[in-house]
Steps between C-alpha positions, in 0.01 A plus 500: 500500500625825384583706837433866319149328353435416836599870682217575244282292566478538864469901451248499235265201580247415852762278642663798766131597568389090535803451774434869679096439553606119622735638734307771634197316535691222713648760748157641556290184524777446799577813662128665437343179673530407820485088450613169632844573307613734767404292829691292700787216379370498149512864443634550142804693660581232782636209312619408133215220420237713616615775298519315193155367581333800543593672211435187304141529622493880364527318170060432475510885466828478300469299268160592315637844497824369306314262231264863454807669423691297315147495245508848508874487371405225271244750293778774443571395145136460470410836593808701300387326228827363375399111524526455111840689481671338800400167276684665178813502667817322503507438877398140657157582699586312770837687543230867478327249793783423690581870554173597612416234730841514617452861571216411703664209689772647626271817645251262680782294607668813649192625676434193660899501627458812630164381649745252700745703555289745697449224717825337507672797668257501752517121550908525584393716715276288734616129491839340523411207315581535145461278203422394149195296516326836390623529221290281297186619600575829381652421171194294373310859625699685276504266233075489522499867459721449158348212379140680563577813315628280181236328493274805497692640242474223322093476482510890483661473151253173412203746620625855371217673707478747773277294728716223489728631785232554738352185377762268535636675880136434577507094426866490598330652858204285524750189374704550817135540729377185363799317598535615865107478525387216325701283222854506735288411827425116593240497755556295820461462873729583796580235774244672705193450233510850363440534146831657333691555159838469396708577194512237252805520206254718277540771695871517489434586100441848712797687576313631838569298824319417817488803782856433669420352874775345587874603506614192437315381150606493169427389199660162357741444234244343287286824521772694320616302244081381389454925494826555314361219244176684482616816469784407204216401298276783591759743412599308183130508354501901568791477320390319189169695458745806488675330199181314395357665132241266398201355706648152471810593649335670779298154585861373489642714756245372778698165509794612761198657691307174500795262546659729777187461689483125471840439612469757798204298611710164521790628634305774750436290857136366537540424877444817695736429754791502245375892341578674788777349707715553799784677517777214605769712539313803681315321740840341617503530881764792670517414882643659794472237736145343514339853323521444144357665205498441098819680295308715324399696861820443667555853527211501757680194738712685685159749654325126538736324651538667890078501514492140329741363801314658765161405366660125506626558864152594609285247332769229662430673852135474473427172295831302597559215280199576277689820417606568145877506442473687164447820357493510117319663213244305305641400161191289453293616178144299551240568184206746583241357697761255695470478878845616608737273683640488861842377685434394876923594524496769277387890512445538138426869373446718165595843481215572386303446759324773652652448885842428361519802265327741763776388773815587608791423775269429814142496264695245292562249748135499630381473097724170488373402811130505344610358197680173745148525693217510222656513161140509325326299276365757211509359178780611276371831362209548748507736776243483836471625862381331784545194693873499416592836590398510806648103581798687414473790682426276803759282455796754493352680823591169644811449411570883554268549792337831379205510299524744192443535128704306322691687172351659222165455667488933430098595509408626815140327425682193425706478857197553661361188362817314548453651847148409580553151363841429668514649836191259664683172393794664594400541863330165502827319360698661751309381797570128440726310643842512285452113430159594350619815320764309336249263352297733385788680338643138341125400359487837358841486335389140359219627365677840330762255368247276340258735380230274639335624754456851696788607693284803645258235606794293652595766740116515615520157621325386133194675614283671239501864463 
C-alpha cells in the first residue's frame, strides 16, 4: 500500500471522523455514567482483565456504530459519482480497496487503543499484579471494530444508497440484542429451582460480553481463536463486495462470511463452564501466614493480614477447637443461582462484600469475624436481608462481647432494625449458662455453614419467630 495514497486517504475520507466519534463515544458512555464498571474489584481501572472486559462490552454500542460508518464510507464513490471512471482505470480495484479500508482500519484500531490506554494508565496505577492474559480479549475488540466497518463498506458499495448506513447500523444493533436476549441464551434452572439463562456459543458470534462480576474470569482460549475465525471471514466478505462488480460475484463474496461462521461455531466452546473461565494464574493464593489472598489483590494482604490473625485468635478463644484456622479470599466462581459454599476451618471472604469493603483495621477484624460466624447462603448474584444479618450480628457480639452494627450496615433505618431484631436474643443468649450458649452458637454455625436451616432461629433455641 502506497504510504502517500494512504496520508490521503486518511485526510480526505470518514475514516479520522469513524475512529474520533468511536472514541469519544466510549469515554462518555464511561465517564458520563455512573455504572457497575466503576465499583468495587472489577472496576474497569482496578485490574487488567476487567479492563479489557469492560471495554469489550462497550463494543454492543460500538460496533453497530462502526459497520454504519464503514457503509457510509462505502457510498463515497457512489455519491461523487466517479464509479464508472474509477472502473476505466489502470489500477487493481482491490488495491483502490485496500487503501480505503485500510484507512479505516487502522483509525478504528487506534481509537479503540487509545480506548485501552485510557484505562491502562490508570490500571498501573491501582494493582500490582500485572500480566498478559488481557491481551487477547482486547485485540479480538479491536479487530471486531475493523472487521465491522469492512464489512459495512462492503454492502454500502453493493447497496449505493443513503439509507443503507442507518439501515444496516440498525440490524447490525438489533443482531447483537437478539443474541444477548434470545438466539445466544439457553434457558435453564439454577441448583435452587430458579428458572435461569446462560450463554450458549451463538452468542459469542457477538463481540459484546457478559457484565464483568468477577475479578477473576476470563474468557478461554477457544473463545478467541472461534471469534478471530469469524471475524477473518467477516472482514474478508466486506472485502470482496468492495472488489465485487457483478451480482454474481457479490453472491460469491458471502462464502468467507458463511464458512467463518460455521467454523467459529465448532471450534467456539458449547459448555458454559469452559466460555468464561477462571483465572489460574490470578487466583493463585499470596499468604502471610494463615491470611491469604489471590495474586491479583495481593497489594491489599499486607492491610488484611494483622485483622485476619486477630479475627483467628478470637474465634479460637471463643469456639476452641471448632475454631477456624484460616483466613483466605474466596477464589471459588459458582454459576448464578448456586448456593455458595462453606469451610468449617476456613474464614473465606470476597472483597466485595459489603462488610469487608466497608471495614477497616479494628471494623475489619469484626467483618471477618461475621464472615467465620455466618458466611451466608444468598445465591450467587442475589442479595437479601434478614435472618442472616442479624445471626451475624449476634454472633460477633459474642465473640466480641458488645453488641453493635456490624460494617457497612450504614442506614440509620436499617441499624435500627438490626437493632430491634438483635438486641432481645442478644440478652436472652447471654443469660444462659456458657455450656448452653456455646451450643446455641455451634448449631447456629452448623446451620450457616450448611445453608440448611436458620441460624437466627438457632440462637432462639429453634423457636419460631
Amino acid at each position: 500500500m502506497n504510504v502517500r495514497v494512504l496520508r490521503i486517504e486518511l485526510r480526505r475520507s470518514v475514516a479520522p471522523l469513524a475512529g474520533a466519534v468511536v472514541l469519544a463515544t466510549a469515554l462518555a458512555f464511561l465517564y458520563l455514567l455512573n455504572g457497575a464498571w466503576w465499583r468495587g474489584t472489577t472496576a474497569w481501572t482496578a485490574q487488567w482483565t476487567s479492563m479489557a472486559l469492560w471495554t469489550r462490552s462497550l463494543l454492543l454500542y460500538l460496533w453497530p456504530l462502526a459497520v454504519g460508518l464503514g457503509a457510509l464510507q462505502g457510498l463515497r464513490d457512489h455519491r461523487s459519482k466517479m464509479s464508472e471512471l474509477l472502473t476505466s482505470t489502470p489500477r487493481p480495484a482491490w488495491h483502490r480497496a485496500a487503501t480505503t479500508a485500510g484507512a479505516t482500519a487502522i483509525t478504528l484500531a487506534s481509537a479503540f487503543a487509545l480506548l485501552v490506554l485510557v484505562g491502562a494508565v490508570q490500571v498501573l496505577a491501582n494493582t500490582e499484579y500485572t500480566h498478559l492474559g488481557w491481551l487477547p480479549i482486547s485485540l479480538v475488540g479491536a479487530l471486531f471494530l475493523v472487521a465491522g466497518a469492512v464489512l459495512g463498506m462492503g454492502v454500502g458499495r453493493a447497496l449505493p444508497s443513503a439509507l443503507t448506513p442507518p439501515m444496516l447500523a440498525m440490524c447490525a444493533f438489533v443482531f447483537m440484542a437478539l443474541l444477548h436476549m434470545s438466539l445466544g441464551r439457553t434457558e435453564t434452572t439454577t441448583a435452587t429451582g430458579i428458572p435461569s439463562t446462560e450463554p450458549n456459543r451463538v452468542s459469542l458470534l457477538s463481540p459484546a460480553v457478559q457484565e464483568v462480576r468477577d475479578v477473576l474470569v476470563t474468557l478461554s482460549a477457544s473463545v478467541h481463536v472461534g471469534q478471530t475465525i469469524w471475524l477473518l471471514g467477516l472482514a474478508a466478505t466486506g472485502f470482496a463486495l468492495l472488489v465485487a462488480a457483478t451480482p454474481r460475484a457479490r453472491l460469491i463474496a458471502l462464502t468467507p462470511v458463511l464458512a467463518g461462521a460455521a467454523l467459529a461455531l465448532l471450534v467456539l466452546p458449547s459448555d458454559p463452564r469452559r466460555i468464561y473461565v477462571v483465572d489460574e494464574a490470578a487466583a493463585e493464593l499470596v499468604c502471610d501466614g494463615p491470611v491469604c489472598v489471590a495474586k491479583t489483590h495481593r497489594a491489599r494482604l499486607a492491610d488484611l493480614a494483622g485483622p485476619g490473625k486477630e479475627a483467628l485468635r478470637l474465634l479460637h478463644g471463643a469456639l476452641g477447637g471448632r475454631a477456624p484456622v484460616s483466613v483466605r479470599e474466596n477464589t471459588a466462581v459458582l454459576p448464578e443461582g448456586a448456593v455458595p459454599q462453606w469451610s468449617r476451618e476456613t474464614v473465606l471472604f470476597d472483597f466485595d462484600d459489603e462488610i469487608i469493603a466497608a471495614a477497616k483495621d479494628e471494623e475489619l477484624t469484626r467483618a471477618l469475624i461475621a464472615q467465620g460466624m455466618v458466611p451466608g447462603c444468598s445465591p450467587v448474584g442475589w442479595s437479601s436481608f434478614g435472618g442472616e444479618e442479624f445471626a451475624r450480628t449476634v454472633a460477633v457480639a459474642w465473640v466480641l462481647g458488645d453488641l453493635r452494627p456490624l460494617p457497612g450496615t450504614e442506614p440509620a433505618g436499617l441499624r435500627r432494625e438490626v437493632d430491634a431484631e438483635t438486641r432481645p436474643v442478644w440478652k436472652e443468649l447471654k443469660a444462659l449458662p456458657r455450656a448452653e450458649q456455646l451450643s446455641r452458637i455451634n448449631t447456629m454455625r452448623a446451620a450457616a455453614l450448611s445453608c440448611e436451616g436458620d441460624a437466627f432461629d438457632a440462637l432462639n433455641g429453634g423457636a419460631s419467630r
